[in-house]
N, C-alpha and C positions, 0 to 999 in steps of 0.2 A: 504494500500500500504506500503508495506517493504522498506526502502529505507538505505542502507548503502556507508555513505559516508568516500572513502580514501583519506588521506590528508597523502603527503608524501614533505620531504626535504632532502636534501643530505647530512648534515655534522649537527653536534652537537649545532654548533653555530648559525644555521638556525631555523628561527621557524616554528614547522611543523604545530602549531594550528594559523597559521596567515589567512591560509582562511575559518577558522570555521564558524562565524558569516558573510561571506558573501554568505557563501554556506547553513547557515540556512536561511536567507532573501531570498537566490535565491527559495526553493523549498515551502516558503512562498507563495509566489508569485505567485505561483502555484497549491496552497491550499493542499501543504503536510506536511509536517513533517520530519524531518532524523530520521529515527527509532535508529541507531548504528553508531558513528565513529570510527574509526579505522585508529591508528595516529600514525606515525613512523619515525625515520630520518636515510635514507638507501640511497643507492644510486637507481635510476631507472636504471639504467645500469645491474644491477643485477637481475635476479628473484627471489632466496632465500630471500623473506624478511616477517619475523615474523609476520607481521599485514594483510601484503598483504592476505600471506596464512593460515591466521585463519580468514579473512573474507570469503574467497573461500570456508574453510571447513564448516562454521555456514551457507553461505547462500542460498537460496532454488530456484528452478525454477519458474521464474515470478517477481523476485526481481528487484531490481534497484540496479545499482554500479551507486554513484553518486563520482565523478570528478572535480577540478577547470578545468584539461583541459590534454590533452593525454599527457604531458609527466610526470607531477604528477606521473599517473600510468606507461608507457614506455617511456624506454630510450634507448632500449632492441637494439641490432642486428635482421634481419630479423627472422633466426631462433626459435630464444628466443621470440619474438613477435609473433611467430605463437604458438609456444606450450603457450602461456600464453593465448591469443586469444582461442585456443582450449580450454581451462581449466573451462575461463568465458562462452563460450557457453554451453560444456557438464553441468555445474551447470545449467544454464539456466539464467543466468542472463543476464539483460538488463544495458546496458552500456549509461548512463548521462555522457555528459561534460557539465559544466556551459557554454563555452566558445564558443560551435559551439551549435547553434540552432537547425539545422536538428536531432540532437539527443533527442530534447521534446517532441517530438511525444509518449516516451514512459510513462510521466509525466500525456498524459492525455486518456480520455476514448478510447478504442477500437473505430475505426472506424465501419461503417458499411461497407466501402465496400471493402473486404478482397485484392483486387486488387492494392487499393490505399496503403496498412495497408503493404502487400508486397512490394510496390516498394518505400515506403518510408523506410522501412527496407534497403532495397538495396543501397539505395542513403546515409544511415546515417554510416554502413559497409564499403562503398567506402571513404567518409570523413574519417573516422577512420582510417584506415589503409592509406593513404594519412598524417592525422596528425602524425601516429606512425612511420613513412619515416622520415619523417619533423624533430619532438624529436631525432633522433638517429643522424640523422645528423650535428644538432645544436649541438649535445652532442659530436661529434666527431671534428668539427670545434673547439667547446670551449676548447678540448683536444691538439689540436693541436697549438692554439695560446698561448696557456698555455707552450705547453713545447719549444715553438719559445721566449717566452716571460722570461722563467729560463735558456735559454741557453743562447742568449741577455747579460740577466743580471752575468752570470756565466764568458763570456769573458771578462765585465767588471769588474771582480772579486767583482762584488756586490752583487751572492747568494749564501747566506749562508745556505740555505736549510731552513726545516721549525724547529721551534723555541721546544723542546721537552719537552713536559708533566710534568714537575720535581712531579707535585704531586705525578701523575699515577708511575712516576718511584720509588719515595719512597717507595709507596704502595706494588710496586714490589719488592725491597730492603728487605721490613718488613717479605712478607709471603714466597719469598725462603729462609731467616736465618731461619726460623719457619719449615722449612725441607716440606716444600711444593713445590710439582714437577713444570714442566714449564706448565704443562696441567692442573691442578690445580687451578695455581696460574689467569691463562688465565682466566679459568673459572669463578674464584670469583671474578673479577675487571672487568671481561665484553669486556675485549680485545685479542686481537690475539697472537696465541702461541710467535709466531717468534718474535713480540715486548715483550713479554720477555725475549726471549733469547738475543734479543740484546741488553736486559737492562743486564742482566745477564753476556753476553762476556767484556761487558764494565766495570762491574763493578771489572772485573777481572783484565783488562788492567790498570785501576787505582789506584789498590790495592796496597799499601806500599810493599816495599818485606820483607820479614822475616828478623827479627834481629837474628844474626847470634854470 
């Protein structure tokens, strides 16, 4: 049995292997193994995510996507949850969440009676797409009390925004003197064009002006 487990976190500072060792105990338990993880810190809100879709490309029909729990994998809008949805069936994979049981069923031997083997399919498909509602939702609440919660603080002239990178800006600093473009520069530090160029306009606005 094939079994790759995605373990995913949202920001940098999150740790994405924090449920590794519980999700090897889980498929212990069950007298399996994880054959591959596949580990990344992206947002779920997105599909585009490097780990996600290179386990998609490696893995084969009859596998296992193993899961701590559906928003790990979605975070997604409905639409984006269906074509991701479509992605893992056309591969053929079999979708584990540690967290809802109706999904074990794929953990153990084929039933015999193909009737049962279908309708528990059905009932684990309806869970799923029920948790993937759930995830998006939560995701969109947590949005929401987030920007009620910087606006809040903003009247009270207490936010000042988020605190920025001085490293990452150096670095930026270093490689456009070094006549390296803004696409470049993006590319070698692993960050987004526009946070360069905004290191880049600023670095302008604070520049000395020429001695004359």
């Amino acid at each position: 049995m094939i079994i790759r487990a995605y373990l995913r976190a949202s920001t940098s500072e999150q740790d994405a292997n924090r449920a590794r060792e519980q999700l090897k105990l889980f498929v212990s338990e069950h007298g399996a193994r994880i054959t591959t993880f596949y580990v990344e810190n992206a947002s779920g809100a997105v599909l585009e995510r490097p780990e996600l879709q290179r386990l998609l490309s490696e893995a084969q029909e009859g596998e296992i996507l193993l899961i701590e729990s559906v928003d790990r994998l979605s975070r997604l809008p409905m639409a984006t949850w269906e074509k991701l949805r479509n992605q893992i069936q056309t591969v053929g994979l079999q979708l584990v969440a540690a967290d809802m049981p109706i999904t074990y069923a794929a953990l153990k031997p084929s039933t015999s009676d193909p009737m049962q083997a279908w309708m528990l399919k059905a009932i684990a498909q309806m869970f799923l797409e029920f948790m993937a509602a759930f995830a998006r939702k939560d995701y969109e609440r947590r949005r929401h009390v987030q920007r009620q919660g910087i606006e809040t603080a903003r009247m009270a002239g207490l936010y000042k925004g988020r605190a920025p990178d001085l490293e990452l800006h150096s670095k930026i600093m270093v490689l456009l003197s070094g006549k390296f473009s803004v696409r470049q520069t993006a590319a070698l530090l692993g960050c987004s064009p526009s946070t360069v160029q905004a290191v880049k306009v600023k670095s302008r606005l604070l520049a000395p002006p020429p001695v004359e």
